[in-house]
BAROSE-691616 format. One record per residue (C-alpha): z, x, y. Coordinates in steps of 0.25 Angstrom, whole numbers, padded with zeros to 4 digits, always signed. Example, Ala and Ser with C-alpha at 12.3 -4.5 7.8 and 13.67 -1.06 7.14 Angstrom:
<atoms>
+0031+0049-0018+0029+0055-0004
</atoms>
This chain:
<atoms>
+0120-0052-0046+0125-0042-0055+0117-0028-0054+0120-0016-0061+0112-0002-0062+0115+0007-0073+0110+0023-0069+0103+0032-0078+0116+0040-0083+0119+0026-0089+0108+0023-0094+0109+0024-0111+0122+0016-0108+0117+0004-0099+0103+0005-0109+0114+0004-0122+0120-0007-0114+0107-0017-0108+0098-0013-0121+0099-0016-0135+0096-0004-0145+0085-0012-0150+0077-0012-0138+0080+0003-0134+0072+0008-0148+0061+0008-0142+0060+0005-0128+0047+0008-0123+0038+0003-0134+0036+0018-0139+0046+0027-0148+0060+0027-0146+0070+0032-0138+0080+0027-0127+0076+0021-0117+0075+0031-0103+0088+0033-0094+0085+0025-0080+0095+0014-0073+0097-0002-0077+0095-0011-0066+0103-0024-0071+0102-0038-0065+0111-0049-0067+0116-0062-0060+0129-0063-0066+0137-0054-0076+0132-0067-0086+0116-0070-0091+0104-0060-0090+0099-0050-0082+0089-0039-0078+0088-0026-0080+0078-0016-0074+0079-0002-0083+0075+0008-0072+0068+0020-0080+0063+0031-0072+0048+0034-0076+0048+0024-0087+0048+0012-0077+0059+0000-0077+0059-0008-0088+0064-0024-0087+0076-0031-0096+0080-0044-0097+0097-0044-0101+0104-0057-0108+0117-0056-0103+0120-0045-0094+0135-0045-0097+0135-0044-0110+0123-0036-0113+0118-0045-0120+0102-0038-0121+0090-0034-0114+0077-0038-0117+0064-0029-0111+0055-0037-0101+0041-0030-0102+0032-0031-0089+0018-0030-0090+0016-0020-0079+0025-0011-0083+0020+0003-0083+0027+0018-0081+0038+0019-0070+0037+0005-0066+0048+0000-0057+0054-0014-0059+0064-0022-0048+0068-0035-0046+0063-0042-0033+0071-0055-0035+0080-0059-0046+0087-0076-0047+0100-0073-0050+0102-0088-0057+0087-0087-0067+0087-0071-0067+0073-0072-0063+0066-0059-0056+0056-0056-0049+0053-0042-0053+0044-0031-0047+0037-0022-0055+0032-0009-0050+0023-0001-0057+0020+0013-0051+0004+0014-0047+0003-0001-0049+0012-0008-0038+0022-0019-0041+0022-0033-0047+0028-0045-0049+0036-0051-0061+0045-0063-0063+0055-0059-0073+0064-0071-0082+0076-0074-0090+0082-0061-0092+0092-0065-0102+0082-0072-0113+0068-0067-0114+0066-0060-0100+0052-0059-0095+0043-0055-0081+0029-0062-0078+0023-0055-0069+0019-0062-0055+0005-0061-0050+0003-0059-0035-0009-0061-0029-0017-0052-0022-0005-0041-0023-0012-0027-0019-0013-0014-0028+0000-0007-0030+0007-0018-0026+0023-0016-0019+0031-0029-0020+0041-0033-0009+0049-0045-0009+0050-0048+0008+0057-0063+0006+0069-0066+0004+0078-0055+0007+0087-0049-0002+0102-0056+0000+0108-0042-0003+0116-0034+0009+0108-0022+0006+0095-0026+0001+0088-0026+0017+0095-0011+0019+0090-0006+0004+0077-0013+0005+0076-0007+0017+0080+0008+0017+0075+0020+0009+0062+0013+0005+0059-0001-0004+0070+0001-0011+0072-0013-0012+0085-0023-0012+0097-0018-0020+0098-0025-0034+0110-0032-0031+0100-0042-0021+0090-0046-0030+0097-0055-0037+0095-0070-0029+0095-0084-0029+0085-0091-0033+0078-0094-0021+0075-0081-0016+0066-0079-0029+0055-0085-0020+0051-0072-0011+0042-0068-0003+0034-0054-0010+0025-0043-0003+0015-0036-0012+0011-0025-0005+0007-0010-0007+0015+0004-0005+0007+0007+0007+0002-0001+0019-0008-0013+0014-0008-0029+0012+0005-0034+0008+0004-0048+0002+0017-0057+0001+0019-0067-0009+0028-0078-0011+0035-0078-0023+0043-0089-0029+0046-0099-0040+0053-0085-0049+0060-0097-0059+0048-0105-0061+0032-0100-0059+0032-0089-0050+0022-0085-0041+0020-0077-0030+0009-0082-0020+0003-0073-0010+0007-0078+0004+0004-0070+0013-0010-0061+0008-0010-0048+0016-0020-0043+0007-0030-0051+0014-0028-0046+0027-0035-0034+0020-0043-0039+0011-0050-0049+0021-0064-0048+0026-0070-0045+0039-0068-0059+0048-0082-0055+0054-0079-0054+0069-0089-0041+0071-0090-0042+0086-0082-0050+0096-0078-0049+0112-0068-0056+0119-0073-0068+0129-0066-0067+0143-0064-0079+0154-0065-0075+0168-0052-0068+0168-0054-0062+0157-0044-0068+0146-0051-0068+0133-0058-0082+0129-0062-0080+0115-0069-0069+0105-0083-0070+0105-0089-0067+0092-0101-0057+0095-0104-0052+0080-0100-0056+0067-0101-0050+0053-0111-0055+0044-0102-0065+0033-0090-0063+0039-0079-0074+0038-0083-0076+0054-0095-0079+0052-0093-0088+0039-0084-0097+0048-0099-0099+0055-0094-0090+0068-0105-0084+0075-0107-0073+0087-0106-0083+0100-0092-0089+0096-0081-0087+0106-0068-0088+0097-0054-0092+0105-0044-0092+0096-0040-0086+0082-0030-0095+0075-0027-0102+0086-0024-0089+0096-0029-0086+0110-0038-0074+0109-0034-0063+0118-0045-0052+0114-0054-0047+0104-0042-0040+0099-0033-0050+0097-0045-0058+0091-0047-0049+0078-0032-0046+0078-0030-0062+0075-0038-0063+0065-0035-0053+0057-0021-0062+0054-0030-0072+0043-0031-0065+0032-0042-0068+0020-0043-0081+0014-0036-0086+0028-0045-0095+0040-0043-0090+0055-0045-0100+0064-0055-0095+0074-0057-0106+0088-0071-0104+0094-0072-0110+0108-0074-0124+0110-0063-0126+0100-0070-0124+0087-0061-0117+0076-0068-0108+0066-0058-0103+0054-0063-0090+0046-0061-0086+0033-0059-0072+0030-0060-0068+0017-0055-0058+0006-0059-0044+0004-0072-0043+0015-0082-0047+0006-0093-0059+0006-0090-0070-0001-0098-0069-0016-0108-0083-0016
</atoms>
């Protein structure tokens, strides 16, 4: 990949360079004026075909362009994103060095990041943004899977902050536009991961691993327990003293009296290790409790604490 930056003292020339004079008339949709001074991110697979270019404007936020033939300047055309707002940061997660495809994180300041998919650089370039499911508020996009190929992506992902994989690494093969993608939050909380894939056809990201119901799961309903004990005193099973009125316990027909052995198919070694177990399932998930005599009980937590609406 070829990738050139252009700072802000050259700024009017690489903007006389990349832009026609037509679109510099009026580049923000209100009065005149030359566009402001900031640095040119420029993406391309060879020194032949289209490109990206990321204009990074302090303040203003970074604006998207689609580029015909980055050799001979052929032109740029804007690529408008729907969430775009004041100081908004755009880079690139994943770029296919044969299609151009892109998959592009937009973060807006106050708002958290998204997704978008971005197209054809050369002829009519265009985003669609991705929806995630579940993604919490102020959302921080990471991608964990697959590593970047680049020498110094680890060390400059890796030191001084998130400062990301250097531009030279994002431009891949194909295949390493499937990813794995963690949508979490600038401080600690659930962190979802999504699997992202099918970038040249319909693409989706489906959430995978939903950490956001390990918090927003409901009580399992095990109010009162107490470890049962042989002769030597090595624990037996839980025994179930007291259980919340509607819980997801007492839904899978539990009742005070039952002596549990196993959880997911674990020896139980204490009350501790009891709770501890079952705090792995998250909502929407069945734990597979065994009762003694052999009997296996699977509970169904679910979402958000509340009681199911009739």
């Amino acid at each position: 990949m070829h990738f050139r930056q252009f700072g802000s003292a050259t700024a009017a020339f690489a903007v006389a360079a990349l832009f026609s004079s037509s679109v510099l008339a009026a580049p923000f949709g209100g009065g005149g004026g030359l566009m402001a001074s900031g640095d040119f991110e420029v993406y391309s697979a060879d020194d032949m075909g289209g490109g990206w270019v990321i204009h990074k404007i302090p303040i203003k936020g970074d604006l998207l362009w689609g580029c015909g033939d980055i050799a001979s300047v052929d032109r740029c055309d804007p690529v408008p994103l729907p969430d775009f707002m004041p100081a908004t940061a755009l880079s690139f997660l994943h770029i296919d060095k044969t299609s151009m495809a892109a998959w592009l994180r937009v973060s807006v300041p106050g708002f958290g990041d998204s997704l978008m998919a971005c197209y054809s650089p050369e002829d009519k370039p265009r985003c669609e943004k991705i929806s995630l499911e579940l993604a919490p508020p102020m959302t921080d996009l990471k991608r964990v899977w697959p590593a970047y190929d680049h020498a110094g992506a680890a060390a400059a992902a890796s030191g001084g902050g998130d400062s990301g994989p250097p531009p030279e690494a994002l431009l891949e093969d194909p295949s390493k536009g499937n990813m794995w993608l963690s949508a979490g939050i600038i401080v600690p909380g659930p962190v979802n991961m999504y699997a992202c894939k099918d970038l040249n056809g319909e693409p989706t990201c489906g959430l995978a691993v939903p950490d956001i119901y390990q918090v927003r799961r409901a009580n399992v309903g095990f109010k009162k327990v107490s470890a049962v004990k042989n002769d030597k005193g090595r624990v037996k099973g839980i025994l179930i003293e007291e259980l919340d009125e509607g819980s997801a316990a007492m839904r899978a027909k539990l009742r005070p009296g039952d002596i549990i052995r196993r959880v997911g198919g674990f020896k139980l070694k204490s009350v501790l290790h009891f709770k501890g177990l079952l705090t792995q399932w998250p909502a929407t998930y069945k734990i597979p409790v065994e009762l003694k005599g052999g009997d296996v009980v699977k509970i169904k937590v679910r979402k958000g604490g509340g009681k199911k609406k009739k």
